[in-house]
Structure formats: structure tokens, C-alpha cells
N, C-alpha and C positions, 0 to 999 in steps of 0.2 A: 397422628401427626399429619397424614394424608387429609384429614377431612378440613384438619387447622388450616392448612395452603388454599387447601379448595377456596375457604373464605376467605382470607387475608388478604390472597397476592392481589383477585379483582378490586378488592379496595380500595389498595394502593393506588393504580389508576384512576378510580373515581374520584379520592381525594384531590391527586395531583389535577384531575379534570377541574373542578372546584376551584382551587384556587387560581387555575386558570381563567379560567371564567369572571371571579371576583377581582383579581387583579384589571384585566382588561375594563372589567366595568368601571373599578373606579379611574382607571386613567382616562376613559372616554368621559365620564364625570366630570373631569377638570377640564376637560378638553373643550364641553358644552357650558361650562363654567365661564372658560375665558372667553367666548362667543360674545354667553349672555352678557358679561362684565362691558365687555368691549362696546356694546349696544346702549347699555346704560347710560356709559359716562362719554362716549360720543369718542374714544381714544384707542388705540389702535393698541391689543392684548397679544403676547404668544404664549407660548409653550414650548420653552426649552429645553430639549430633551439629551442627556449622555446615552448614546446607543451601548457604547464598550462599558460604561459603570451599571447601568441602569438608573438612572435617576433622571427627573423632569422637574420642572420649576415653573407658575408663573410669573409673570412680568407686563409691566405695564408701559405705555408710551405717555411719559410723566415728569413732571419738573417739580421744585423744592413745592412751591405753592398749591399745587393738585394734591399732594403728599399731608399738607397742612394747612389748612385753608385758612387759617390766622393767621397766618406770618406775612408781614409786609401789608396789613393792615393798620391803618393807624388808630390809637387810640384818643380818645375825647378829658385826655389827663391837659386843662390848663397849663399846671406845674411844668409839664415835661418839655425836651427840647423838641422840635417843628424840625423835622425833616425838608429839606430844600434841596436835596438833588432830585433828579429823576430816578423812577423805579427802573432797577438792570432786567433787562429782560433774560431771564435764563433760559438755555438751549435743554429741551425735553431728552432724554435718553429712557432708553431700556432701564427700570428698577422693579426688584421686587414689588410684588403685592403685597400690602401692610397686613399682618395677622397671620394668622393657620391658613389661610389661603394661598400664599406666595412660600409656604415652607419646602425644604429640598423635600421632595417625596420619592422614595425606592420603592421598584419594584420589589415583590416579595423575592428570598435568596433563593429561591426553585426558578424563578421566571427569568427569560432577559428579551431585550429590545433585539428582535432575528435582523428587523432595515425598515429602511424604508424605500418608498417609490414617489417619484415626485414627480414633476415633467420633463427634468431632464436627467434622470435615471434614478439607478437603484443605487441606496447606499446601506453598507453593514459596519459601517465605523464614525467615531467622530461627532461632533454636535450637529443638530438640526433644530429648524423651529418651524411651528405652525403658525402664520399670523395671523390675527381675524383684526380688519379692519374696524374703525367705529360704524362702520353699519353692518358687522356680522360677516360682509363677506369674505374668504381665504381663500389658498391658492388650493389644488385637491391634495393630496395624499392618502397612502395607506399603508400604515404603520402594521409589524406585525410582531407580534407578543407571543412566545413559546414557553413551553417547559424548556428549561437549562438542557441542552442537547437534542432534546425529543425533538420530532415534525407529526404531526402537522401542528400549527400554532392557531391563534384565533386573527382576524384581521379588522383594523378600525380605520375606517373610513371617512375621511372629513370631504364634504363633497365642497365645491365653491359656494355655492348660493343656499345650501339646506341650513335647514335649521339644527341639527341631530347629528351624530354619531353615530354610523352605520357599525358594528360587530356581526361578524360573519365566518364560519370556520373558514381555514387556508385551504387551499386546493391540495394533496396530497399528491 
């Protein structure tokens, strides 16, 4: 029974390390996701994050027309009626990202969001968001990912001007 503990219990930490680990990376994943996206389409991405649920979202800075890029074109049907007013201009808002990209995505249920730090403090509650302009760049933060209770946690990093997601273990 003794020799069974011997192996098991370090396990259990290595595992819990691991999905530590993989968690963090795939949120840094989206993270450099809505960067790249943001740079692509020249419009302004975040990441909206639930500290207290654990869940994040992206979002885009986006109107009916960016969303569907037929709509409010017109078509070359003779037959049909000839639109004669002026096109409305619609006001852009925050919307999901269309597909598996913009999905609500949880933390695994071992993990939670410990806070974050921003410029003007640290927060452990509550929504926040990272915004990366259309040219990529955002404001800093460093978000920090635990095991459920445990410390130390791992810490992700968005720098203003870099390109990348920094992950770095927490200071203990």
C-alpha cells in the first residue's frame, strides 16, 4: 500500500501541473488569436473574460455588414424593386466572432482566473477585457491562471506592442 502512495500521490500534482499548463496555453492561444484577427481585418478584437465563472469570449469591433458581407448589396435582378433611399449607416458594437472562434470557452473545472493587473490595479472579480487594436496593439496586462485553491499559478502576459503571449510561472 506504501509503495502504491509512493507513486500515485506525485502524480496527482504532475497531472494537476499539466493541465495547468495546457489550460494557460490554450487561453494565451486565443489571446494571440484575437491580436492576429485584429490585424487582419484592420478592427479592433478583445477578450472577454468572467474572472468568478471562468469563462472568456472573443468579440469583435463589427456591424451587420462586416458580419455579412452581401447584405445591403444590390443585386443586378431587372425584375426587382431599385432601392432609393440612402444606405443607414449602422453603429459598430462589440459581437461575437462568427464560428468556433467566438465560442464561450471554460476554463477546465480544476482551474480559475486568480485576477488580474492592469494599470490601474489588480482585480479578483468581475469582467474584464483585453483589447488589441487593428494594428495589434493593447493595453498590458497579466492575467493569472491557478489550480482551484492551489498557488502558485502560471502568469500570461500581454505586453502593449509584442507580438506573443508571454507564460511565466507566478512568483510564489
Amino acid at each position: 500500500m506504501g509503495m502504491m502512495l509512493y507513486f500515485v500521490v506525485p502524480s496527482i500534482g504532475v497531472t494537476q501541473g499539466a493541465i495547468l499548463r495546457a489550460g494557460a496555453r490554450e487561453f494565451g492561444a486565443h489571446l494571440e488569436f484575437a491580436r492576429q484577427r485584429a490585424v487582419m481585418t484592420g478592427k479592433p478584437h478583445r477578450v472577454l473574460v468572467e474572472i468568478d465563472e471562468g469563462w472568456y469570449q472573443l468579440e469583435w469591433f463589427a456591424t451587420d455588414q462586416d458580419e455579412d458581407p452581401s447584405r445591403g448589396v444590390p443585386t443586378n435582378d431587372p425584375r426587382g424593386p431599385i432601392a432609393m433611399s440612402p444606405p443607414q449607416a449602422e453603429t459598430p458594437s462589440y459581437r461575437v466572432i462568427p464560428g468556433t472562434e467566438g465560442r464561450l470557452t471554460w476554463l477546465d473545472e480544476s482551474l480559475d482566473f486568480a485576477g488580474v493587473e492592469v494599470d490601474d490595479g489588480w482585480y479578483e472579480s468581475g469582467e474584464f477585457q483585453v483589447v488589441f487594436q487593428g494594428d495589434g496593439s493593447s493595453d498590458a496586462a497579466r492575467i493569472v491562471v491557478r489550480a482551484a485553491g492551489e498557488e502558485p499559478g502560471l502568469i500570461l502576459e500581454v505586453s502593449p506592442l509584442l507580438d506573443a503571449v508571454r507564460i511565466f510561472n507566478e512568483e510564489g
